[in-house]
mmJSON file of the N, C-alpha and C atoms, coordinates in Angstrom:
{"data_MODEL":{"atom_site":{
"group_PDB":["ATOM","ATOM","ATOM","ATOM","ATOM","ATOM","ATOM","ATOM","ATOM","ATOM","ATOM","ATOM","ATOM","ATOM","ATOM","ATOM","ATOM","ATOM","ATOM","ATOM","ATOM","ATOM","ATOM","ATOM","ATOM","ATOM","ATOM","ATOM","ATOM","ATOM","ATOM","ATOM","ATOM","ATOM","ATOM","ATOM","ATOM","ATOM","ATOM","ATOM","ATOM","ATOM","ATOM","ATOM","ATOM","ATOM","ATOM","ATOM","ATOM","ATOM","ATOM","ATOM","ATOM","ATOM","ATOM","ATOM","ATOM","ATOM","ATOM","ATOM","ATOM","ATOM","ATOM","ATOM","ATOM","ATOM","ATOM","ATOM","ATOM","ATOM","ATOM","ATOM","ATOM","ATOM","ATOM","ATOM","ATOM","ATOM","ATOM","ATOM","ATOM","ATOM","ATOM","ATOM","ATOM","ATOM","ATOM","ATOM","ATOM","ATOM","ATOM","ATOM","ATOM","ATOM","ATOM","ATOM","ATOM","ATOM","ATOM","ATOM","ATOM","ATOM","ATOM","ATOM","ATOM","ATOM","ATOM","ATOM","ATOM","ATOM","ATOM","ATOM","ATOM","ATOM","ATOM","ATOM","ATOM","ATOM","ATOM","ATOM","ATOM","ATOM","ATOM","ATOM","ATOM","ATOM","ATOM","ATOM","ATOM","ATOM","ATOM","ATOM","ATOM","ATOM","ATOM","ATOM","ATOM","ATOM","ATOM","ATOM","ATOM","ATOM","ATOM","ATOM","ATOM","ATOM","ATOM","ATOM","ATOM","ATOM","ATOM","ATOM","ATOM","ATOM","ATOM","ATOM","ATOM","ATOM","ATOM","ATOM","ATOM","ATOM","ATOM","ATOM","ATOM","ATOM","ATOM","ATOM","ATOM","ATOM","ATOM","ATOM","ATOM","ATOM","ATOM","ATOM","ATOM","ATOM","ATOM","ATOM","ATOM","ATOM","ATOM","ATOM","ATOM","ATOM","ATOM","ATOM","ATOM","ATOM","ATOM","ATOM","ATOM","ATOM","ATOM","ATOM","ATOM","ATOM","ATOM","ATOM","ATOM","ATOM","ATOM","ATOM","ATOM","ATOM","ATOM","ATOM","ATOM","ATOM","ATOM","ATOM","ATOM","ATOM","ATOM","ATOM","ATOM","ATOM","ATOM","ATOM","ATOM","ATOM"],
"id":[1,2,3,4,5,6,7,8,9,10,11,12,13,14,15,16,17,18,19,20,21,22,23,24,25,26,27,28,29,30,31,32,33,34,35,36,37,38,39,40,41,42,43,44,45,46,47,48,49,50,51,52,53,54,55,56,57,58,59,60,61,62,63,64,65,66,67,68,69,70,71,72,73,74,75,76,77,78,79,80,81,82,83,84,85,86,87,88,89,90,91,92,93,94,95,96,97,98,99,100,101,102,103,104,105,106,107,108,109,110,111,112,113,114,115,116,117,118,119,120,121,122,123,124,125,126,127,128,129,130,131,132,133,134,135,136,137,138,139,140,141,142,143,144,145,146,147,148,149,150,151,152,153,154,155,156,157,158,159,160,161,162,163,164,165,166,167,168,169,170,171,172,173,174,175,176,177,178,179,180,181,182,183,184,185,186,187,188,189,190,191,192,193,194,195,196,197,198,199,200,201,202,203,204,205,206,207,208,209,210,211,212,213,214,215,216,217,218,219,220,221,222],
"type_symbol":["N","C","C","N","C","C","N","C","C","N","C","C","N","C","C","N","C","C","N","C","C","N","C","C","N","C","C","N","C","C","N","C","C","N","C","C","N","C","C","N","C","C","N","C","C","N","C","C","N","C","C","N","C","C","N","C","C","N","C","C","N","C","C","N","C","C","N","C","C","N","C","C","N","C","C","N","C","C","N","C","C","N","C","C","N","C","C","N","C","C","N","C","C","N","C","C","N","C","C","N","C","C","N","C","C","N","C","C","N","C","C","N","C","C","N","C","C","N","C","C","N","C","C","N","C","C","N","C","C","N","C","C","N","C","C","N","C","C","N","C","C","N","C","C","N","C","C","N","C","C","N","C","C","N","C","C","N","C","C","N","C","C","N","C","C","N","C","C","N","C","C","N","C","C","N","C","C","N","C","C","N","C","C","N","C","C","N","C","C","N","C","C","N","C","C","N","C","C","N","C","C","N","C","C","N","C","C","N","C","C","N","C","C","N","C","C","N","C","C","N","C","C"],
"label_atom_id":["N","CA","C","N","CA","C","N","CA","C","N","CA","C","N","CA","C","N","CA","C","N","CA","C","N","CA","C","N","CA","C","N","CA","C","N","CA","C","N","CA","C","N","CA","C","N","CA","C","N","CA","C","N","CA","C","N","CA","C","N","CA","C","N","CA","C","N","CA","C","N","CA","C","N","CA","C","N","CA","C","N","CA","C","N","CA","C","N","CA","C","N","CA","C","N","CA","C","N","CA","C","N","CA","C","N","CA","C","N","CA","C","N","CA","C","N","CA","C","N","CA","C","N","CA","C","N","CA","C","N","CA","C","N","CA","C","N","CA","C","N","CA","C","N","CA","C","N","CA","C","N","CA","C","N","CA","C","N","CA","C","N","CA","C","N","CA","C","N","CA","C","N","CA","C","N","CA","C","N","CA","C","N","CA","C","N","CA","C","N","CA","C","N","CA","C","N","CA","C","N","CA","C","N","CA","C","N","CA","C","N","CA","C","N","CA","C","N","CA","C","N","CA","C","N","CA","C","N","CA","C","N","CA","C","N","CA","C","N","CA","C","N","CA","C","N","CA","C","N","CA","C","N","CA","C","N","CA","C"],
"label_alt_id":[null,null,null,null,null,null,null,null,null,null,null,null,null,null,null,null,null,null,null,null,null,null,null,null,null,null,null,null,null,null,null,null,null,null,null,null,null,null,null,null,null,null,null,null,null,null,null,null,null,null,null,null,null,null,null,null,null,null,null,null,null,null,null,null,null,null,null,null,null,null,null,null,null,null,null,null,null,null,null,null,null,null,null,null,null,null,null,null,null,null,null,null,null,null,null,null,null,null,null,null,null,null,null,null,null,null,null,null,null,null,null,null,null,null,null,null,null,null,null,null,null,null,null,null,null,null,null,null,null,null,null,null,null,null,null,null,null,null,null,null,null,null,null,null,null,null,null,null,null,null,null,null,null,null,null,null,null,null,null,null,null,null,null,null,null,null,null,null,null,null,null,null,null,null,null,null,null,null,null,null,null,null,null,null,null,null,null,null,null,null,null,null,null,null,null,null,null,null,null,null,null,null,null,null,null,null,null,null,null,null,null,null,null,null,null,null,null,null,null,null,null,null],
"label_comp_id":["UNK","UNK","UNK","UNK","UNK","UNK","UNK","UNK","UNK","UNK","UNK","UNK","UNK","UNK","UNK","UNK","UNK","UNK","UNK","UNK","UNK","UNK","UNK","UNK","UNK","UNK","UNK","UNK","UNK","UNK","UNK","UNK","UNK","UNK","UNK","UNK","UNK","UNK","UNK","UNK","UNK","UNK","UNK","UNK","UNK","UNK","UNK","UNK","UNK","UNK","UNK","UNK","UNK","UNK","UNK","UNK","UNK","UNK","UNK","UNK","UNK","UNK","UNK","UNK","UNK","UNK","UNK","UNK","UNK","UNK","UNK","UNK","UNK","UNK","UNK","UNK","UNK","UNK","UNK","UNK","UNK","UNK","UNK","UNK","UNK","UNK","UNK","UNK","UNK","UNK","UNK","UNK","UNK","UNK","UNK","UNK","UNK","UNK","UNK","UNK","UNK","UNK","UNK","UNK","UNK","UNK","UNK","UNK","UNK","UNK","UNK","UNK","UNK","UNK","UNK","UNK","UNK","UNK","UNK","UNK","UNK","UNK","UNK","UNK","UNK","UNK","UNK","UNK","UNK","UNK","UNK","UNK","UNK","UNK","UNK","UNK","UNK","UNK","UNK","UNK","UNK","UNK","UNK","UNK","UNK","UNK","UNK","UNK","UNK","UNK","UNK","UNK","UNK","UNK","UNK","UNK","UNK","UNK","UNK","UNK","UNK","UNK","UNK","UNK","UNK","UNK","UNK","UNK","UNK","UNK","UNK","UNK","UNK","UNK","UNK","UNK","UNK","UNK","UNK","UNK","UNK","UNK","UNK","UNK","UNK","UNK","UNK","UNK","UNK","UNK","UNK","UNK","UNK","UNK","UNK","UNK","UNK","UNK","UNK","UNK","UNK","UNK","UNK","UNK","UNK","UNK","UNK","UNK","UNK","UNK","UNK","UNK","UNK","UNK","UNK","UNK","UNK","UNK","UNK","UNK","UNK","UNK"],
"label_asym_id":["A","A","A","A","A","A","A","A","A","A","A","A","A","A","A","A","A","A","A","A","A","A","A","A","A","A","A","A","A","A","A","A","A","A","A","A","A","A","A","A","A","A","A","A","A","A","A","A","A","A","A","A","A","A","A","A","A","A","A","A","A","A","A","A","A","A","A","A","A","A","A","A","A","A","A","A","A","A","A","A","A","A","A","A","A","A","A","A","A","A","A","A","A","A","A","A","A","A","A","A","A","A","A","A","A","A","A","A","A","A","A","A","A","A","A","A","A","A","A","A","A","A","A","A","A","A","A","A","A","A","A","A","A","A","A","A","A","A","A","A","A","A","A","A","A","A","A","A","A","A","A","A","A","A","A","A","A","A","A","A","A","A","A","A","A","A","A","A","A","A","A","A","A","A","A","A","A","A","A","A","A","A","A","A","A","A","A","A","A","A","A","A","A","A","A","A","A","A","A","A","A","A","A","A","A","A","A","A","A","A","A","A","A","A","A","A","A","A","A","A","A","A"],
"label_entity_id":["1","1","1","1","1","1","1","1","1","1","1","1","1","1","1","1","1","1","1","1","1","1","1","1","1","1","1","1","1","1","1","1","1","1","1","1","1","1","1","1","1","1","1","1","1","1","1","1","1","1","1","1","1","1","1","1","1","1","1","1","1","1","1","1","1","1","1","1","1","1","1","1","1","1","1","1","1","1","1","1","1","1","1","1","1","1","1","1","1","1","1","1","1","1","1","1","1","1","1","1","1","1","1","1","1","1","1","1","1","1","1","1","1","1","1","1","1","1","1","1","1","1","1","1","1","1","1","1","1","1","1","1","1","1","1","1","1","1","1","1","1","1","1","1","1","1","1","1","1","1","1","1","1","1","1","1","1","1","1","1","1","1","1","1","1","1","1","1","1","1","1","1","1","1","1","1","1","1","1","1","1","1","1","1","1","1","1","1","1","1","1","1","1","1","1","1","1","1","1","1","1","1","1","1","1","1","1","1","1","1","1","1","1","1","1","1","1","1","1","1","1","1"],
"label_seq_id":[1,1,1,2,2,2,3,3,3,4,4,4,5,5,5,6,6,6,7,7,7,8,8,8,9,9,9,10,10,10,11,11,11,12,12,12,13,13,13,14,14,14,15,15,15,16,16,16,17,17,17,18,18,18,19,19,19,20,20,20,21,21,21,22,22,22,23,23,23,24,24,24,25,25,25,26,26,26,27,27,27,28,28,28,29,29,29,30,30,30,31,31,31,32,32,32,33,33,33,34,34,34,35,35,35,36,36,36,37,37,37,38,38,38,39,39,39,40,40,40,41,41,41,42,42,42,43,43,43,44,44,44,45,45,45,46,46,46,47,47,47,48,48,48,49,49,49,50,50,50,51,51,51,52,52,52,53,53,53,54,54,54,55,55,55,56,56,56,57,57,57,58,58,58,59,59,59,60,60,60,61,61,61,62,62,62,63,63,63,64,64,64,65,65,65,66,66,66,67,67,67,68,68,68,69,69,69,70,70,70,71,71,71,72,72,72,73,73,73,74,74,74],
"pdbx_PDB_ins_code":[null,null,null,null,null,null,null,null,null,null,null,null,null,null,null,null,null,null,null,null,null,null,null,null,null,null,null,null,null,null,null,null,null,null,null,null,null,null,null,null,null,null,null,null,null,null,null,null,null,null,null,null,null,null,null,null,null,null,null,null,null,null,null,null,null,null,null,null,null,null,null,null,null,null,null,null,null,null,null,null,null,null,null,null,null,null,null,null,null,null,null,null,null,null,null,null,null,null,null,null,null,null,null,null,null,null,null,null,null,null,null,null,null,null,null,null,null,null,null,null,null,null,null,null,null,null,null,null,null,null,null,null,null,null,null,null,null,null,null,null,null,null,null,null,null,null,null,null,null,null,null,null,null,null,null,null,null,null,null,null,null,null,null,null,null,null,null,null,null,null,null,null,null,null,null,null,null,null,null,null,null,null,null,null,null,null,null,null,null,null,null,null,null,null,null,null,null,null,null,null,null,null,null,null,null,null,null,null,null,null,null,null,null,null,null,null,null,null,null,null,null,null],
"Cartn_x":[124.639,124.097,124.528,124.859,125.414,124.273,124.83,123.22,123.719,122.52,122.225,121.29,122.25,121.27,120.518,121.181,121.173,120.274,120.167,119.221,118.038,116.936,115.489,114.749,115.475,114.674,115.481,116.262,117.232,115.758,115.786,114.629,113.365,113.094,111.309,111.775,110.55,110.588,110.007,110.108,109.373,108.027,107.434,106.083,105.418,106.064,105.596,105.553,106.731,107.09,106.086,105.442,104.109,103.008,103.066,101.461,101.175,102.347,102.59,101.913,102.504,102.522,101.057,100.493,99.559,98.752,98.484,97.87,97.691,98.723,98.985,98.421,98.745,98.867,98.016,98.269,96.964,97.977,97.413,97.995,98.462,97.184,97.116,98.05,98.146,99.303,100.928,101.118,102.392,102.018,101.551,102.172,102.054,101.756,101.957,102.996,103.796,105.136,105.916,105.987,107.084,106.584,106.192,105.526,105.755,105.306,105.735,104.613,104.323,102.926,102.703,103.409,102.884,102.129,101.956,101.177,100.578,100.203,99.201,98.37,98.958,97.916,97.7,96.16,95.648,96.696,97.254,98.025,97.693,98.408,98.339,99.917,99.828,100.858,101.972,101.685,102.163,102.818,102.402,102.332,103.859,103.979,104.584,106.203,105.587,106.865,107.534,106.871,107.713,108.391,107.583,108.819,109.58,109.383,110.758,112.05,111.428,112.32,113.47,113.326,114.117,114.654,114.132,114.259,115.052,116.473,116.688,116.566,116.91,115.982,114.901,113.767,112.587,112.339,113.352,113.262,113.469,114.783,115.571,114.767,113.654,112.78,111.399,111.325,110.057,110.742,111.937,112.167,112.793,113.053,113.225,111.444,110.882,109.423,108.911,109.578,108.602,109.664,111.173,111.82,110.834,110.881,109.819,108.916,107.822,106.797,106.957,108.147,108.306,108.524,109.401,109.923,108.897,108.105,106.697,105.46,105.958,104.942,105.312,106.627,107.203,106.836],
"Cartn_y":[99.433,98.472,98.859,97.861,97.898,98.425,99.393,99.5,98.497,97.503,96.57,97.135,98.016,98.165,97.48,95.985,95.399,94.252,94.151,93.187,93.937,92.898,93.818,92.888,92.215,91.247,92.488,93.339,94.082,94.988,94.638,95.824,94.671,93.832,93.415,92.114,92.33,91.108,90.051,89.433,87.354,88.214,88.006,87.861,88.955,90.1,91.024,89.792,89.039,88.258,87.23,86.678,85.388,86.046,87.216,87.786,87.955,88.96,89.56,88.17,86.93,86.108,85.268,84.909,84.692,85.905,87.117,87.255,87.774,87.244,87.144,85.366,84.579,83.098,82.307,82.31,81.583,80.829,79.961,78.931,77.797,77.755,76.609,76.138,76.913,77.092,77.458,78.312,77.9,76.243,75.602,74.724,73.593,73.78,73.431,73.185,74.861,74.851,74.679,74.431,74.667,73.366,72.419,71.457,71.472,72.201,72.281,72.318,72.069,71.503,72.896,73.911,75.166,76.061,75.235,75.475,75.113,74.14,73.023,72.66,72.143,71.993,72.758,73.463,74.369,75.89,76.527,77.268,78.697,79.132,80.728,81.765,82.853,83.379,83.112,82.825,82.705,80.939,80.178,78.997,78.929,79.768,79.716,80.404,81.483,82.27,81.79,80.773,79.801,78.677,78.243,77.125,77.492,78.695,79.589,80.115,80.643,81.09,79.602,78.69,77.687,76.807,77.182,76.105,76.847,76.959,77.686,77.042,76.096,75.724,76.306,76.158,76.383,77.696,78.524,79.968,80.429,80.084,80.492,79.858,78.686,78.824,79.84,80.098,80.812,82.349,82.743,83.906,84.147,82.83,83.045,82.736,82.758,82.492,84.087,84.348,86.191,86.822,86.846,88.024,87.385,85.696,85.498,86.374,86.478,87.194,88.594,89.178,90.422,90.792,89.991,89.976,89.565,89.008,89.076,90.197,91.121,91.573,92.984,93.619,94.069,94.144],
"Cartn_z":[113.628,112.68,111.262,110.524,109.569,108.073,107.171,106.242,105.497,104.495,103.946,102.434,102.021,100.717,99.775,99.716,98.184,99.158,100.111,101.159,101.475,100.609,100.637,102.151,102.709,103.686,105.225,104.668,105.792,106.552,107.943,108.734,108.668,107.724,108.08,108.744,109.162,110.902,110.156,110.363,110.29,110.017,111.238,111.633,110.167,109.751,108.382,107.309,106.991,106.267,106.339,107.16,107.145,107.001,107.792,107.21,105.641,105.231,103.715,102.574,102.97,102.037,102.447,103.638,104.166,103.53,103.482,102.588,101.067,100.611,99.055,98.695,99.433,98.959,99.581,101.077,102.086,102.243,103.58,103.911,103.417,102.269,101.483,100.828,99.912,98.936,99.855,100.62,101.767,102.485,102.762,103.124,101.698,100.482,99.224,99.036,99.386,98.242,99.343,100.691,101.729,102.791,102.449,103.305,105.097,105.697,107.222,108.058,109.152,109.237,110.07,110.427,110.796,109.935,108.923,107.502,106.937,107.168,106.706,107.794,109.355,110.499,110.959,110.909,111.975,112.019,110.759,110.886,111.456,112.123,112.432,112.322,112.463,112.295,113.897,115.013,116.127,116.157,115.628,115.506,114.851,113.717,111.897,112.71,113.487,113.969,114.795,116.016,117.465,115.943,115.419,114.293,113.635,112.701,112.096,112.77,113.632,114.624,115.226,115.214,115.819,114.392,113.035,112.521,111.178,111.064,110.447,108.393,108.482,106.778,106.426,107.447,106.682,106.883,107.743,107.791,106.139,105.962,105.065,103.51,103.21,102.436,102.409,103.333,104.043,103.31,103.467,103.171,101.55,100.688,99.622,99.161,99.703,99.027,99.016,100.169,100.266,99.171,99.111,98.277,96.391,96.059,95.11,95.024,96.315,95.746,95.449,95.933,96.007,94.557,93.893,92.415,91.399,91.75,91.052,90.939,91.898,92.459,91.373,90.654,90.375,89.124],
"occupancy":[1.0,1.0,1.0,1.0,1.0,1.0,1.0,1.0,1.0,1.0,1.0,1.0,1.0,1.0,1.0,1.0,1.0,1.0,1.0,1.0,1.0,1.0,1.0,1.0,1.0,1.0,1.0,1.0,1.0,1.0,1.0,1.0,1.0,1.0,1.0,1.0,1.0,1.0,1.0,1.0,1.0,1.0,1.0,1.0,1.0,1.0,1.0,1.0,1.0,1.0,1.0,1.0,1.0,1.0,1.0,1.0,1.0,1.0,1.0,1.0,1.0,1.0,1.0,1.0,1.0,1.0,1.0,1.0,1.0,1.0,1.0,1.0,1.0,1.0,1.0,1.0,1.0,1.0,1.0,1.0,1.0,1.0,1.0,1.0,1.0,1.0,1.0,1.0,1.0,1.0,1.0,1.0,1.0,1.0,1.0,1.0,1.0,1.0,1.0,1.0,1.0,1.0,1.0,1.0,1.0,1.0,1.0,1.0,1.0,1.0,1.0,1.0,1.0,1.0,1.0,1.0,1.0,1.0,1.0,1.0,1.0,1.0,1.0,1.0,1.0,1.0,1.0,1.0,1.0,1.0,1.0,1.0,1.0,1.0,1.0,1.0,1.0,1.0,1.0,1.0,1.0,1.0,1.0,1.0,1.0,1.0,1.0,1.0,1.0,1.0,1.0,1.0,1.0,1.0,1.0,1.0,1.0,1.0,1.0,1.0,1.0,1.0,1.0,1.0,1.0,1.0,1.0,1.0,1.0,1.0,1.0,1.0,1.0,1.0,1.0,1.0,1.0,1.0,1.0,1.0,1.0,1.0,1.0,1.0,1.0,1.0,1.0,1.0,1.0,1.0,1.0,1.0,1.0,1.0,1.0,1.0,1.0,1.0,1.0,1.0,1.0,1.0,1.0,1.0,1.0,1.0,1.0,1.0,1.0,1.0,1.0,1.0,1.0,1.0,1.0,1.0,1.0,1.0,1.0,1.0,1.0,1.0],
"B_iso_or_equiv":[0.0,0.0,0.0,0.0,0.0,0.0,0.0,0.0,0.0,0.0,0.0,0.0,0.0,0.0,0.0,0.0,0.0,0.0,0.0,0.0,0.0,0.0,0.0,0.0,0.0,0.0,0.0,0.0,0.0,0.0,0.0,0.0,0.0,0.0,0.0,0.0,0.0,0.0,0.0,0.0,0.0,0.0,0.0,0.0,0.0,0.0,0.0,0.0,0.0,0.0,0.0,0.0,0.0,0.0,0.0,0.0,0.0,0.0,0.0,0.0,0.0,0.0,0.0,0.0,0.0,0.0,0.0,0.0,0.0,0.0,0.0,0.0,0.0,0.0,0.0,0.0,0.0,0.0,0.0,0.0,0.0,0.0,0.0,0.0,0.0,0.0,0.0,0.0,0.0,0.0,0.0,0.0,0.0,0.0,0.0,0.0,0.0,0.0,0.0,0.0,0.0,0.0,0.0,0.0,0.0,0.0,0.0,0.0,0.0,0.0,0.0,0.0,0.0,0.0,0.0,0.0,0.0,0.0,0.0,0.0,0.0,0.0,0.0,0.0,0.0,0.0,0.0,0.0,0.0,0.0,0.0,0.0,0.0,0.0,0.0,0.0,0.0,0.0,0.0,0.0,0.0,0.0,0.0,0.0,0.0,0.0,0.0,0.0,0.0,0.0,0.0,0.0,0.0,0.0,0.0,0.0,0.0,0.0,0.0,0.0,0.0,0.0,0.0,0.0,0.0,0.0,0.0,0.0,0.0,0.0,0.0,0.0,0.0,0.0,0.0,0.0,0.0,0.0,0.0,0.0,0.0,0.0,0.0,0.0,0.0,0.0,0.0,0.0,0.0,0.0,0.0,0.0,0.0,0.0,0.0,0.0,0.0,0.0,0.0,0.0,0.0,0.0,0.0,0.0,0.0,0.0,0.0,0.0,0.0,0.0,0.0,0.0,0.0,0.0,0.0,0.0,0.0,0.0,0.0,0.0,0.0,0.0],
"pdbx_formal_charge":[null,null,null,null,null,null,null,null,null,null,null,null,null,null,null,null,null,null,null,null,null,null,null,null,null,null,null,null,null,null,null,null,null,null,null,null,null,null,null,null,null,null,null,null,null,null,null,null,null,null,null,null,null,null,null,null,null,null,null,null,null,null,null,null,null,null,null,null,null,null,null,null,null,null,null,null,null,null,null,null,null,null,null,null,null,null,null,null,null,null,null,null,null,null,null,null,null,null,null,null,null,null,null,null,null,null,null,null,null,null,null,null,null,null,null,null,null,null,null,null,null,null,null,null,null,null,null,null,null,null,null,null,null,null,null,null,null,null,null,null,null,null,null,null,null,null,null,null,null,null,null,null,null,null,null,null,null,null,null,null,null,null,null,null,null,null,null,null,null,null,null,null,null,null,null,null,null,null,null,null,null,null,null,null,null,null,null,null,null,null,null,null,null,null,null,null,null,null,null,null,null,null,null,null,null,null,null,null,null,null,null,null,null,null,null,null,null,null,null,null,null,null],
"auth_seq_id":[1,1,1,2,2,2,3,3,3,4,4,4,5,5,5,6,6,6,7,7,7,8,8,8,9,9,9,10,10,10,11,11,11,12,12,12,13,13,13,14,14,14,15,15,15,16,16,16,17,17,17,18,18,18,19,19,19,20,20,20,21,21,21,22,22,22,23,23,23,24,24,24,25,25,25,26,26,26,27,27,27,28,28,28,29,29,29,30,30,30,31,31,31,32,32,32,33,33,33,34,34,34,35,35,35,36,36,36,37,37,37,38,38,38,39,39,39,40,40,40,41,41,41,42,42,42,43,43,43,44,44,44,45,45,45,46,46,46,47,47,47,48,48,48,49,49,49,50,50,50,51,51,51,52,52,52,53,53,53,54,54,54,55,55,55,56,56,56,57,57,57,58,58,58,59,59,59,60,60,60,61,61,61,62,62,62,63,63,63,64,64,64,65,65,65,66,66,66,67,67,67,68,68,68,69,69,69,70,70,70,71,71,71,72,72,72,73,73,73,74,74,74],
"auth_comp_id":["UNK","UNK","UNK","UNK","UNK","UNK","UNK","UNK","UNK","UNK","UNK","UNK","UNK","UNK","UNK","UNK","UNK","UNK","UNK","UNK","UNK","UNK","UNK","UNK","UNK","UNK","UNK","UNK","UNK","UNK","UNK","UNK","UNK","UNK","UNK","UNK","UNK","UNK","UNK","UNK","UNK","UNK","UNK","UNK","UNK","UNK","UNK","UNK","UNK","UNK","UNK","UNK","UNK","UNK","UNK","UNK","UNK","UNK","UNK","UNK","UNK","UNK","UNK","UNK","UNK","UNK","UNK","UNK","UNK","UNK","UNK","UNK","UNK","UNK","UNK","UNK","UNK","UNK","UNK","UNK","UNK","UNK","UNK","UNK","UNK","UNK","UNK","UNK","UNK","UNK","UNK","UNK","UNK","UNK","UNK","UNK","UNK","UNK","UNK","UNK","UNK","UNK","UNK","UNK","UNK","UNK","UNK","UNK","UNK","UNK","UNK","UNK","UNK","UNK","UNK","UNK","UNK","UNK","UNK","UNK","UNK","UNK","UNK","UNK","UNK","UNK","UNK","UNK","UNK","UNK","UNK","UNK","UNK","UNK","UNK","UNK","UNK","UNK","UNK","UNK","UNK","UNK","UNK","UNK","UNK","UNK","UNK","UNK","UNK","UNK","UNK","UNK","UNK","UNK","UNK","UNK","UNK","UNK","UNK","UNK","UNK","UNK","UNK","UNK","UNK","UNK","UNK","UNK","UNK","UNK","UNK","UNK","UNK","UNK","UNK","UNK","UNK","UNK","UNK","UNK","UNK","UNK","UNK","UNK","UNK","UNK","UNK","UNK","UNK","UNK","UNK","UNK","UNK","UNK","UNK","UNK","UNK","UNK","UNK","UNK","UNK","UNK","UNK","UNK","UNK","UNK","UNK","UNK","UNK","UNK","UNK","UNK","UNK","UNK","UNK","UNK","UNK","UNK","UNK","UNK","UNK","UNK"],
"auth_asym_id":["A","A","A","A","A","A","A","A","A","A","A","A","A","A","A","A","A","A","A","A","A","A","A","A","A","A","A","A","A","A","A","A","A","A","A","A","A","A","A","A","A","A","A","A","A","A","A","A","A","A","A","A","A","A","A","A","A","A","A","A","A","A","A","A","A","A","A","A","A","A","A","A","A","A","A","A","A","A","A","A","A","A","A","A","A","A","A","A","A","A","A","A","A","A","A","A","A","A","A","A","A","A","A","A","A","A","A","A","A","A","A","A","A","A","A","A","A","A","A","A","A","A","A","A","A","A","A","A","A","A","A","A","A","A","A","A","A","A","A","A","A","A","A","A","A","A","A","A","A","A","A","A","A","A","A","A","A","A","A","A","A","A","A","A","A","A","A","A","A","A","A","A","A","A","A","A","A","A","A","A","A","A","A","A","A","A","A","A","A","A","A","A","A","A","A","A","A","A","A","A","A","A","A","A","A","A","A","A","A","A","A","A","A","A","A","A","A","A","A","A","A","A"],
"auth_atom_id":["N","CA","C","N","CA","C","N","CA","C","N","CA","C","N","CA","C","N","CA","C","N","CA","C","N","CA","C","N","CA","C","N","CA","C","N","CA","C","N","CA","C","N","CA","C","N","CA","C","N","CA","C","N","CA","C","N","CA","C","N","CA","C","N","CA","C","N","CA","C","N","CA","C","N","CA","C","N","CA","C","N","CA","C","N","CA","C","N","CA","C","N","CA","C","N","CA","C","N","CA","C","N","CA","C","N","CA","C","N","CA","C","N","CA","C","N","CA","C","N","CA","C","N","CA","C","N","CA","C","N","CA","C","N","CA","C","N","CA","C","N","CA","C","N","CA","C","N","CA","C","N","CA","C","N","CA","C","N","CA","C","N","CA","C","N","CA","C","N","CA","C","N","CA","C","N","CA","C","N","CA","C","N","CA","C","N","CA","C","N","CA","C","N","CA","C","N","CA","C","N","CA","C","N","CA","C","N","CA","C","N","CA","C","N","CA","C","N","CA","C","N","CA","C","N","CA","C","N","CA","C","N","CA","C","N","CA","C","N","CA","C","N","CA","C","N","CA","C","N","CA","C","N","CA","C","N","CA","C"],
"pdbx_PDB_model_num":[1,1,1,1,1,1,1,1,1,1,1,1,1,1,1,1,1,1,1,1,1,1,1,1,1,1,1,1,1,1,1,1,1,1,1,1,1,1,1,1,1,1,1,1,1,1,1,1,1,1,1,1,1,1,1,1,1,1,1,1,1,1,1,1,1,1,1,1,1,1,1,1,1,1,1,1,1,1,1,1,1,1,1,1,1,1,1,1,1,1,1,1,1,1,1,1,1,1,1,1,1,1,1,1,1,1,1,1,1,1,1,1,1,1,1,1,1,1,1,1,1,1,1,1,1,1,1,1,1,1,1,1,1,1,1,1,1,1,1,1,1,1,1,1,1,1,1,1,1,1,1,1,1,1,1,1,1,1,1,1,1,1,1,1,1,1,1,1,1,1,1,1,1,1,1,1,1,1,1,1,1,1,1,1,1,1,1,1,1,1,1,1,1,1,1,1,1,1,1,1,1,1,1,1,1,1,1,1,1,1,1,1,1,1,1,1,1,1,1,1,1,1]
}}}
């Protein structure tokens, strides 16, 4: 496996990535800023991960929302 220095998303799994922000933000506000209904209806983290996992857009917003919070967090 290749190292990925300058890639802070390199090693953390999805499922770290929905919790982390699930609990920084809540659901509420994720399905606010990312409208997907694994986030807005009845959301859970198992729900968020079977739709990310297949859906590569809203992966790839889902994960510029976490490196955001990361850069805020800073």
């Amino acid at each position: 496996m290749e190292s990925q220095p300058n890639n802070p998303l390199h090693g953390i799994k999805l499922e770290q990535i929905i919790n982390e922000l699930e609990a920084h933000y809540g659901w509420e506000y994720m399905g606010h800023v990312i409208n997907i209904r694994c986030f807005t209806d009845n959301p859970s983290v198992k729900s968020s991960l079977k739709f990310l996992r297949r859906t590569p857009w809203a992966r790839t917003k889902v994960e510029a929302m976490y490196l955001t919070m990361l850069k805020n967090k800073q």
